[in-house]
N, C-alpha and C positions, 0 to 999 in steps of 0.2 A: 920666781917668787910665788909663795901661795897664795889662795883666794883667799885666807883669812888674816894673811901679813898685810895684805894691798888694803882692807877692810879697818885694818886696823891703825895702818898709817895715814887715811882717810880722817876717821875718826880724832890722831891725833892733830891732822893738819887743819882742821875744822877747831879746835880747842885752840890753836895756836894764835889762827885767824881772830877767833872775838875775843881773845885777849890783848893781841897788838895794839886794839886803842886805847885800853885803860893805861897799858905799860908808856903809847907814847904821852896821852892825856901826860901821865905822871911825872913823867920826865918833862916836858916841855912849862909845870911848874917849877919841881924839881931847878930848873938853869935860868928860872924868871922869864920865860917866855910865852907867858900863857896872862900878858896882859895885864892892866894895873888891880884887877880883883878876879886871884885865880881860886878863888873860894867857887863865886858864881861862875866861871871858865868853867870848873870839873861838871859842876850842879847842871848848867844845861847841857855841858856834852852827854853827859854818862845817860841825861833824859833821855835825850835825843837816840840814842847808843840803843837803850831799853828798846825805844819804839824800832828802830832796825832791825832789831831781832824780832822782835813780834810779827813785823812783816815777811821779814823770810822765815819764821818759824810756820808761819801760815801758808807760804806758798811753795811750801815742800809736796801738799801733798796734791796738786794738781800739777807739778813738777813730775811729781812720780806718775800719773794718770798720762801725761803727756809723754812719758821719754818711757817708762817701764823701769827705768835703773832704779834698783832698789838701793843705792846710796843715799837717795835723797830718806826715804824712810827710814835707814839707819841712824841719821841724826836728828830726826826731830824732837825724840826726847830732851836731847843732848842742849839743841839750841831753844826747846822750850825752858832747861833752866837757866841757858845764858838769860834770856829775856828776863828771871828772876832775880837772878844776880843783880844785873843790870839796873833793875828796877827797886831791887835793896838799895844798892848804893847811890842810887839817886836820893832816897830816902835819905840814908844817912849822912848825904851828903850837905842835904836843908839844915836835918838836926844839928849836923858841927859847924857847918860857914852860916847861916842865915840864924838858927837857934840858940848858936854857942851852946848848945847840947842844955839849955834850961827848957827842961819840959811844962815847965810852970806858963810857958809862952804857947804852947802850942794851943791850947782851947783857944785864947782871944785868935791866934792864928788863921784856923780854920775859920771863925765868925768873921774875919777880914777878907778871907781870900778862900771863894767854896771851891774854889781848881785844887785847894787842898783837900777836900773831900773827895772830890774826883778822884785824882793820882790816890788817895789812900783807896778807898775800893778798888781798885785797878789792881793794885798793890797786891789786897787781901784776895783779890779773886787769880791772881798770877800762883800765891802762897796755895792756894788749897789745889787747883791745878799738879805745881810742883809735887806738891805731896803725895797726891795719887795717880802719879805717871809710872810707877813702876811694875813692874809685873806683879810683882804679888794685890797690889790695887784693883791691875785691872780683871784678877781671878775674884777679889775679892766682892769686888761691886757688880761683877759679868757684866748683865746689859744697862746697868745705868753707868755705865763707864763711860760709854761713848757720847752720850745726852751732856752728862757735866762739863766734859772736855770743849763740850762746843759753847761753855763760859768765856771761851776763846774771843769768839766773836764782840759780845757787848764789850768785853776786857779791852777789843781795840777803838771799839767807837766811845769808849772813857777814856782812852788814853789820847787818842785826839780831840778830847771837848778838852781835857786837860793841855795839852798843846798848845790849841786856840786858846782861851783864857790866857795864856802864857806870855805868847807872843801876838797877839790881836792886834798891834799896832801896826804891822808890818806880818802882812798876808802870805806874803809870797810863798815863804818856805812851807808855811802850813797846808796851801792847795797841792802843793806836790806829795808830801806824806796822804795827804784825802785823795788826791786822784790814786797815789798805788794802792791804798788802803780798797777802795773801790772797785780796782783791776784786781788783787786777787777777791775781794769777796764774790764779785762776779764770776769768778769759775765755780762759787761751791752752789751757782744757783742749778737746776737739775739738767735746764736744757744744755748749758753751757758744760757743765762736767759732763754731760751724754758725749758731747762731742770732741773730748778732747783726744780719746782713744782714737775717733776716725782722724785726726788731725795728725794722729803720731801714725797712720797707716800710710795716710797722702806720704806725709815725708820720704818715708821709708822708701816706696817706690819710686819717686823721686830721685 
């Protein structure tokens, strides 16, 4: 099989992967298994779903600094717009089970509840991201291509104040998305990515 079949069945196996949840989410309403209000069921899965991505979209590329395979950089585009998607449908998903899609509600909304400001900037800074991830973008913008992209970053420290607010009652889950949140931002600090190439040497010898 060729290097570019293997590359590309990769790609599709990756596609397949962060669809599986939405498809089982859907189904397990779908057969009324998803609890006595699967409105809110989908709304914090798909959250939650969103924030998943963002974290392994983020730690592709010390993924890649550590191992060398350039599979993990073939999809980062890919799962940077999962994390969009994701993070639409979460949206969407307020507007139809918690707004009944009256937009007329959403201003006092936001004035009740600022985790809705949050998740919306998060939102907006994922959107403009998405939009200039493709190559003609990043010929087009050169070197502020890569300065923008690192909108990445505040983008996750919003989406965990939006978390927290969320769920504040009950901590637990939320120190575990902060503590990975925190392991990979710790590789992108200088000393820590200096070292991650000697760490893929050690092994190797090994």
């Amino acid at each position: 099989m060729s290097a570019q079949r293997l590359w590309l069945l990769w790609r599709v196996g990756v596609f397949l992967a962060a669809l599986t949840p939405l498809l089982v989410w859907g189904w397990q309403v779908a057969v009324n298994a998803a609890g006595p209000e699967p409105g809110r069921y989908l709304l914090l899965n798909i959250g939650i779903g969103a924030l998943w991505m963002l974290l392994l979209t983020l730690s592709l590329t010390p993924l890649t600094k550590l191992t060398r395979w350039k599979g993990f950089a073939l999809i980062r585009r890919q799962l940077g717009l999962w994390t969009l998607a994701y993070a639409s449908l979460h949206m969407l998903s307020y507007a139809l089970f918690i707004l009944g899609l009256d937009w007329a509600l959403l201003g006092s909304e936001l004035v009740k509840r600022p985790y809705m400001i949050v998740g919306m900037l998060a939102l907006i800074g994922l959107a403009v991201l998405g939009a200039t991830s493709s190559r003609w973008a990043m010929r087009r913008l050169g070197k502020r291509w890569k300065p923008l992209h690192k909108l990445s970053y505040p983008i996750l420290g919003l989406a965990l104040l939006h978390f927290f607010w969320v769920v504040r009652a009950d901590l637990g889950e939320w120190a575990m998305y902060a503590a990975l949140a925190a392991l990979v931002m710790a590789t992108r600090l200088p000393p820590v990515a200096r070292t991650l190439p000697r760490l893929r040497h050690r092994f190797s010898r090994t």
